[in-house]
C-alpha positions in Angstrom: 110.5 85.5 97.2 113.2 88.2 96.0 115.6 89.3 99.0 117.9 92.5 98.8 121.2 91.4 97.6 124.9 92.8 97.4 124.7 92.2 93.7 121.6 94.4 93.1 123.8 97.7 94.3 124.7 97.5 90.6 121.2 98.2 89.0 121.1 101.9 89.6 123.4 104.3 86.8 121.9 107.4 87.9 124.6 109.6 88.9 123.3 110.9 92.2 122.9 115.5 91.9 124.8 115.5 95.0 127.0 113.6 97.1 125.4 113.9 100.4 125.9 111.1 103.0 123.3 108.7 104.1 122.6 111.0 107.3 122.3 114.0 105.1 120.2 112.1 102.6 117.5 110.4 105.4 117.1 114.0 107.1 116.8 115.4 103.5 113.5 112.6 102.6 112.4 113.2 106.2 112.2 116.8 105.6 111.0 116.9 102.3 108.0 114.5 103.7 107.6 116.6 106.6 107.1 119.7 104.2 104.8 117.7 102.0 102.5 116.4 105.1 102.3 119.8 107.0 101.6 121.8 103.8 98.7 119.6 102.9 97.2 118.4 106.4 98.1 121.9 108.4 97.8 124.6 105.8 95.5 122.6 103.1 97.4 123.5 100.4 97.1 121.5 97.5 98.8 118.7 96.8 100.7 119.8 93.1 102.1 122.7 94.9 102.7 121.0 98.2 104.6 118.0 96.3 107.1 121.0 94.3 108.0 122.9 97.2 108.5 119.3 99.3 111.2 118.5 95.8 112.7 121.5 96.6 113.0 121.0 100.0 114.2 118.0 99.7 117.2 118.6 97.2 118.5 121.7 98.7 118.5 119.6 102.5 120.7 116.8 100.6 122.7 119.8 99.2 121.9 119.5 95.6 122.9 123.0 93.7 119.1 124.3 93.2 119.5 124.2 89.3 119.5 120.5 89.2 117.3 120.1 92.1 114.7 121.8 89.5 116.1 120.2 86.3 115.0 116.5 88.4 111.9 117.6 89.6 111.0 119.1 85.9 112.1 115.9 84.5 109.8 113.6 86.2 107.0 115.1 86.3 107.4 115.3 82.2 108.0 111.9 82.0 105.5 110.7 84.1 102.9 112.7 82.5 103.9 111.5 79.4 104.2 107.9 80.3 100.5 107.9 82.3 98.9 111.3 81.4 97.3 110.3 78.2 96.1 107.3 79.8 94.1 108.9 82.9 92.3 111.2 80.1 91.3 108.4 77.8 89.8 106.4 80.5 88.3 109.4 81.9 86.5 110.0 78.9 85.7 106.4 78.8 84.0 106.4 83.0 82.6 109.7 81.2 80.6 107.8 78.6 79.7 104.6 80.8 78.2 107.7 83.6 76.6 109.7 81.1 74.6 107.2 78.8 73.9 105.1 81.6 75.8 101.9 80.7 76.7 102.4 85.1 73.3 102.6 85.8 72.4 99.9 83.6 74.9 97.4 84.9 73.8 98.2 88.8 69.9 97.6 87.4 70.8 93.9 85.8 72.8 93.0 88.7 70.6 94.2 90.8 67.1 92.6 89.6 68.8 89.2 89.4 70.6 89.2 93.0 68.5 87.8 96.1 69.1 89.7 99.2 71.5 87.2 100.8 73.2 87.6 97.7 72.8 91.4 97.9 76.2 92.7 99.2 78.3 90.1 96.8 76.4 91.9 93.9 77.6 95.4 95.8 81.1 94.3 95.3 80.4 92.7 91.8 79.6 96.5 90.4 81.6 98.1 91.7 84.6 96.1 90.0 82.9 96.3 87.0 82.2 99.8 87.5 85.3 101.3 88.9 87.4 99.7 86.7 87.6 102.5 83.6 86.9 105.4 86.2 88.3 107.3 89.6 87.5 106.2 92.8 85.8 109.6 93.6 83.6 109.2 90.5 82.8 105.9 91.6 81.4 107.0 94.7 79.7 109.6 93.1 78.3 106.8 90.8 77.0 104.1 93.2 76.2 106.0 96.4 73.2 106.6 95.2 72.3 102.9 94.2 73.7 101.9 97.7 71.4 104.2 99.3 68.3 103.3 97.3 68.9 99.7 97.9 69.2 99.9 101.4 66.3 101.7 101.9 64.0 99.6 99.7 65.7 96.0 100.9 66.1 97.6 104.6 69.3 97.0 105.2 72.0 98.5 106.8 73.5 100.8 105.2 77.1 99.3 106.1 75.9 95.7 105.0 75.4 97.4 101.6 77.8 99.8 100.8 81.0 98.8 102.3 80.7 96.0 99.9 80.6 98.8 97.2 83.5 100.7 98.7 86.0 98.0 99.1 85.2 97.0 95.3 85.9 100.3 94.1 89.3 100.8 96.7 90.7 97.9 95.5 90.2 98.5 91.8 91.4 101.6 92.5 94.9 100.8 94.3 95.5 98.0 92.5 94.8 97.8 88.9 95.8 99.9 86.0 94.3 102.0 83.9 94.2 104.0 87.6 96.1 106.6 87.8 98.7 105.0 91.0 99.6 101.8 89.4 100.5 103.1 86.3 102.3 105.7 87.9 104.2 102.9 90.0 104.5 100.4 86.7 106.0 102.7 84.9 108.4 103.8 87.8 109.6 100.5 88.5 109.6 99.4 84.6 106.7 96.9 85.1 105.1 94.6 82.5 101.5 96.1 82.5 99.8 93.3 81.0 101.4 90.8 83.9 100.8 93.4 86.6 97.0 93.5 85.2 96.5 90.0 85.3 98.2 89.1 89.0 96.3 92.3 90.1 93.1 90.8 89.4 94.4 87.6 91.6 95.3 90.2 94.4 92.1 92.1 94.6 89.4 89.3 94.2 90.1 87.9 97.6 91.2 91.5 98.9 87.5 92.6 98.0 85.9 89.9 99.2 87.2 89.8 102.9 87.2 93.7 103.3 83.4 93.5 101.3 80.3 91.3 102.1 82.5 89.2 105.0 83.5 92.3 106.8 80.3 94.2 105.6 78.3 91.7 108.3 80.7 92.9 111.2 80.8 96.9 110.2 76.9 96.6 110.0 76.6 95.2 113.7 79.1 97.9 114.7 77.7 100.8 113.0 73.8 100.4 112.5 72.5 103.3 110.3 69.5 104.1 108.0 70.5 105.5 104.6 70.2 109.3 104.9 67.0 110.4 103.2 69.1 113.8 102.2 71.6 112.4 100.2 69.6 110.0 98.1 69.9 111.9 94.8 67.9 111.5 91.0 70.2 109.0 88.9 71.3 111.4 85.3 70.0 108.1 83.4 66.6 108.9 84.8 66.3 111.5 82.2 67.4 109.7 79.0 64.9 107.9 76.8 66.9 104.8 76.2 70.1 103.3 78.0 72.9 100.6 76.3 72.2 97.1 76.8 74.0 95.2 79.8 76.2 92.8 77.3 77.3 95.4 75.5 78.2 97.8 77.8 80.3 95.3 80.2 81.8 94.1 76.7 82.8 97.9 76.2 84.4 98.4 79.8 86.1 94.8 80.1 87.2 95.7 76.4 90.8 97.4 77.3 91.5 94.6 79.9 91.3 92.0 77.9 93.6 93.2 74.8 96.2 93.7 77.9 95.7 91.0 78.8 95.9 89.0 75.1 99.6 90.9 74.5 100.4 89.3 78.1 99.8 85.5 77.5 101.0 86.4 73.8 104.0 87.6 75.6 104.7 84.5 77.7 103.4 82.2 75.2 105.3 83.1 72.0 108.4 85.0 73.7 109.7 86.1 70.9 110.2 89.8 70.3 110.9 89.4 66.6 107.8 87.0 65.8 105.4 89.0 63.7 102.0 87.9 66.5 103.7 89.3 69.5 104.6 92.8 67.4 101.3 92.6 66.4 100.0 92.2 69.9 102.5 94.6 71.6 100.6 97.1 69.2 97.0 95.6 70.3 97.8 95.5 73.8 99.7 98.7 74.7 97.8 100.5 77.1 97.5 103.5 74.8 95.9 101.7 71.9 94.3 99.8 74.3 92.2 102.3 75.7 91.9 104.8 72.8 90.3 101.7 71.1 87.7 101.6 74.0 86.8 105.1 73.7 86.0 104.9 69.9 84.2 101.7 70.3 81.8 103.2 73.5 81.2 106.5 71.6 79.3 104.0 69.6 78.5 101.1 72.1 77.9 103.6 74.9 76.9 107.3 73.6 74.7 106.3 70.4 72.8 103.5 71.9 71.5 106.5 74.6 70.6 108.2 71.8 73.4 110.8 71.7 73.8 112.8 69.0 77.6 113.9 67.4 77.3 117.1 69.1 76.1 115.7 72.5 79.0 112.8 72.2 81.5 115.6 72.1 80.4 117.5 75.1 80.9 114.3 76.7 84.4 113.9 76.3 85.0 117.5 76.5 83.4 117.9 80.0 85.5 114.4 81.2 88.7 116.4 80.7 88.6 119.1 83.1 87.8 117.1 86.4 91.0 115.0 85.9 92.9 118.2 85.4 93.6 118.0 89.4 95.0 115.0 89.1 97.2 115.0 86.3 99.3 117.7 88.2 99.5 115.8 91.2 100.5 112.9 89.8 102.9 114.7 87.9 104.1 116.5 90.6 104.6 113.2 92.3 106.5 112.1 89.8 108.8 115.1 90.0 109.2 114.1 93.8 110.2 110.7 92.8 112.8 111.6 90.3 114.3 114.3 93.1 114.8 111.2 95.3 116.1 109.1 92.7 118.5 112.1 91.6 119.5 112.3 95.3 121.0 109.1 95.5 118.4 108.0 97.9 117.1 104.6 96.1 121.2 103.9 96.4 121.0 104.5 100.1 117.8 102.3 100.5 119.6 99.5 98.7 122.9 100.2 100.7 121.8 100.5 104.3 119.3 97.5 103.3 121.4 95.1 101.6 122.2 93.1 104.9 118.4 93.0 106.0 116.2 89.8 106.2 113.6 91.4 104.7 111.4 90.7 101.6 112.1 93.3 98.8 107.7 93.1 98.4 107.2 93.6 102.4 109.8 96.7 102.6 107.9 98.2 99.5 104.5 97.6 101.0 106.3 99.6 104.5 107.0 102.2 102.8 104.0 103.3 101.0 102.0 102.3 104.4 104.3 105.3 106.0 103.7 107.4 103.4 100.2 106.9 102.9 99.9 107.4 107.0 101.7 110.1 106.5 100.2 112.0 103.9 96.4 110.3 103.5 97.1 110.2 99.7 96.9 106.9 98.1 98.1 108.5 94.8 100.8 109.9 96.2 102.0 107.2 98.7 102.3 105.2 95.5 104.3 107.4 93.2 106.6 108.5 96.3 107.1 104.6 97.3 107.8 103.6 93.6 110.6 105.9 93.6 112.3 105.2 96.5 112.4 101.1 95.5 112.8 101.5 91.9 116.4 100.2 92.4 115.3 97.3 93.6 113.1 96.1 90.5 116.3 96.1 88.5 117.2 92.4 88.5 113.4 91.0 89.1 111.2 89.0 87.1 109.1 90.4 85.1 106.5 88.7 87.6 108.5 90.2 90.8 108.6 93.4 89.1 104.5 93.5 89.1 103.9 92.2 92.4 106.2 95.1 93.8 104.1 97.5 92.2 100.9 95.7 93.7 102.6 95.5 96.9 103.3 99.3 96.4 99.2 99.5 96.0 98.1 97.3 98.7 100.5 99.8 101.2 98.8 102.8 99.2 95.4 101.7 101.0 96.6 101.5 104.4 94.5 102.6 107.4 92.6 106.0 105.6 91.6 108.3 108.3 91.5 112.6 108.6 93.9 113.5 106.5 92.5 111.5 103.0 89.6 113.1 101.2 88.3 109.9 100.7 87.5 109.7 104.6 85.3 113.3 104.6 83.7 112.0 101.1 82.4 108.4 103.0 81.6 110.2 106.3 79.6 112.7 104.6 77.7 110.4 102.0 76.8 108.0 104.8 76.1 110.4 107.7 78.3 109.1 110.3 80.4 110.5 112.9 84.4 110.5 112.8 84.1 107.6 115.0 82.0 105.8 112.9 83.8 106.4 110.1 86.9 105.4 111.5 85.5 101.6 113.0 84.0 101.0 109.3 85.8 102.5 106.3 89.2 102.8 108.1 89.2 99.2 109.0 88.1 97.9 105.5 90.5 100.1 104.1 93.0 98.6 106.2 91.7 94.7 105.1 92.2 95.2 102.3 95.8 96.8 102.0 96.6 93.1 104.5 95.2 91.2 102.7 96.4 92.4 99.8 100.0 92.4 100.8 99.8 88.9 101.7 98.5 87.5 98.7 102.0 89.1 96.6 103.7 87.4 99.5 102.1 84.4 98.6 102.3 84.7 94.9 105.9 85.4 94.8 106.4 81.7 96.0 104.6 80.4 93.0 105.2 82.6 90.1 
């Protein structure tokens, strides 16, 4: 399990935009946080603006001239944009197809019609990994709420025994497991291997999934017993369409990006060879980028002309996926500019420095941190890209499999404990019916099982790998 060491005060050569002292430089984060927390929890601004005037905060409290305060701040949230933007919009236009042409629907059906009712909640947690794994979490909810709500009512069950099942699969694919929008952020912040961060994600969030999903679903049920709302069961789109894509090939289509990820991975560690002409080939293959673009070609095919779509109709498609993700781009670009004014403060330095002579795993102080922020500012998305920053330093002499399990331990503290201030919260309150209270007992607590569990599955893996 990687420890901070002396030797690691080494890995960072960014010359810090001011010279502020370790006092200076903790008021400076506390403040910029501060900022970022009150602006978006007190005065519900947005996010994207809250995150640049928390940068600027920030810089100018650690004394940076306000030039290069903005110069930082511009900087990463180009590079982050560049590095993950492209990405979120392919596989939005990807969850676009799968929603549209009813591929989502017709994986929840086949599941579904094959799954017994003790079985019922395990096939909850099923589609929704299969299902959220090309598309937001918000999407997803938008997605399967409706199928959680149906099946409750028809199978009377409660409605917790059902869809926290469906909730914790999409969380977890959601904080944990790239092409989503926070651990790319976070792999490419902490110079990850995405393939390897892929693959010991998956190991994370199966058993993450299943403790926060069907075994806690039978305790959240007792706790809160509710009947589906009859007001929010809503028509499914695919209802309209005279024909939907086949189960094989629309899993095929959505697994389809994993697994060439996956392929340059093992091709990585098996031939380990930068020079040998299979791995080039397979860096090409596997890169997230070709990856995914790949996937959207093949499921305007797979995906929009098996539901009968014609050129025209395909193109709206990915058209209309665009603007929705708009929001996000900028905030995770924005967070990205917050994590490059950190790094451009010195402040990773001073987390190495004032940490070098603690007893503490390099993973568990990661997963801290984003658990604070996260608290803090009820943004998983954010928490990751702000925690990625500050520990970035401490990827520098890791593993390749270290350097992925710090940006799962990153997710799993992303996760922690969602409550008022997270969107996510209102969306699940709202959807279900319940109270704040209720709320709180059941999607708060599996939020919270799964960012545990998670944290102490890297623990574990960092033993072995």
């Amino acid at each position: 399990m990687p420890h901070l060491s002396v030797e690691m005060l080494a890995a960072d050569a960014t010359t810090p935009i001011t010279s502020a002292g370790h006092a200076q430089l903790g008021i400076a984060v506390l403040a910029g946080i501060a900022v970022i927390v009150l602006l978006i929890t007190k005065f519900k601004l947005h996010a994207f603006l809250s995150l640049i005037i928390g940068s600027l905060v920030l810089g100018a409290v650690a004394g940076a001239p306000l030039d290069k305060a903005i110069a930082s701040f511009s900087t990463g949230l180009g590079t982050t944009v560049a590095g993950t933007g492209v990405l979120i919009a392919l596989g939005a236009v990807l969850g676009k197809l799968l929603a549209d042409s009813g591929g989502a629907d017709q994986i929840v059906d086949t599941i579904l019609a094959k799954a017994g009712r003790r079985a019922m909640p395990w096939a909850m947690v099923l589609i929704a990994g299969i299902v959220g794994l090309p598309i937001f979490f918000e999407v997803g909810i938008v997605l399967l709420i409706p199928v959680v709500l149906l099946v409750a009512k028809r199978g009377n069950f409660s409605l917790m025994r059902i869809g926290i099942p469906a909730l914790a699969g999409l969380s977890v694919m959601h904080g944990l497991i790239p092409p989503h929008p926070g651990p790319l952020a976070a792999i490419d912040a902490v110079k990850a291997n995405l393939g390897v961060t892929l693959a010991l994600g998956v190991v994370v969030a199966i058993p993450a999934a299943i403790v926060a999903g069907p075994l806690f679903s039978r305790y959240a049920a007792r706790w809160v017993d509710i009947a589906p709302p009859e007001k929010m069961i809503p028509q499914r789109t695919s209802d309209d369409l005279q024909q939907r894509p086949g189960f094989g090939i629309t899993v095929a289509t959505v697994l389809l990006p994993v697994v060439m990820m996956l392929a340059k991975a093992l091709v990585d560690v098996v031939v380990d060879d930068p020079a040998h002409t299979v791995q080039r080939v397979f860096d090409v293959v596997g890169s997230p980028l070709i990856a995914l673009l790949t996937a959207v070609v093949v499921g305007m095919f797979t995906l929009g002309r098996s539901a009968g779509f014609t050129r025209g109709r395909i193109a709206s498609t990915v058209e209309s996926s665009l603007g929705p993700i708009a929001g996000v781009l900028l905030i995770v670009g924005a967070g990205g500019g917050f994590k490059q004014t950190l790094v451009d403060s010195g402040v990773g330095q001073m987390i190495l420095e004032i940490s070098k002579d603690w007893n503490i795993s390099t993973l568990l102080l990661a997963w801290l941190i984003a658990v604070t922020i996260r608290l803090a500012t009820g943004s998983a998305t954010v928490a990751t890209i702000s925690a990625a920053g500050l520990v970035a330093p401490l990827a520098a002499d890791m593993s390749t499999t270290h350097a992925a399990l710090l940006v799962l331990a990153i997710g799993a503290g992303s996760l922690f404990f969602s409550h008022v201030n997270d969107a996510g919260f209102w969306m699940v309150k709202e959807y279900f019916g319940m109270d704040v209270g209720q709320t709180l007992k059941t999607w708060s607590v599996m939020e919270t099982l799964i960012s545990v569990v998670g944290i102490v599955g890297v623990l574990l893996l960092s033993l072995v790998v």
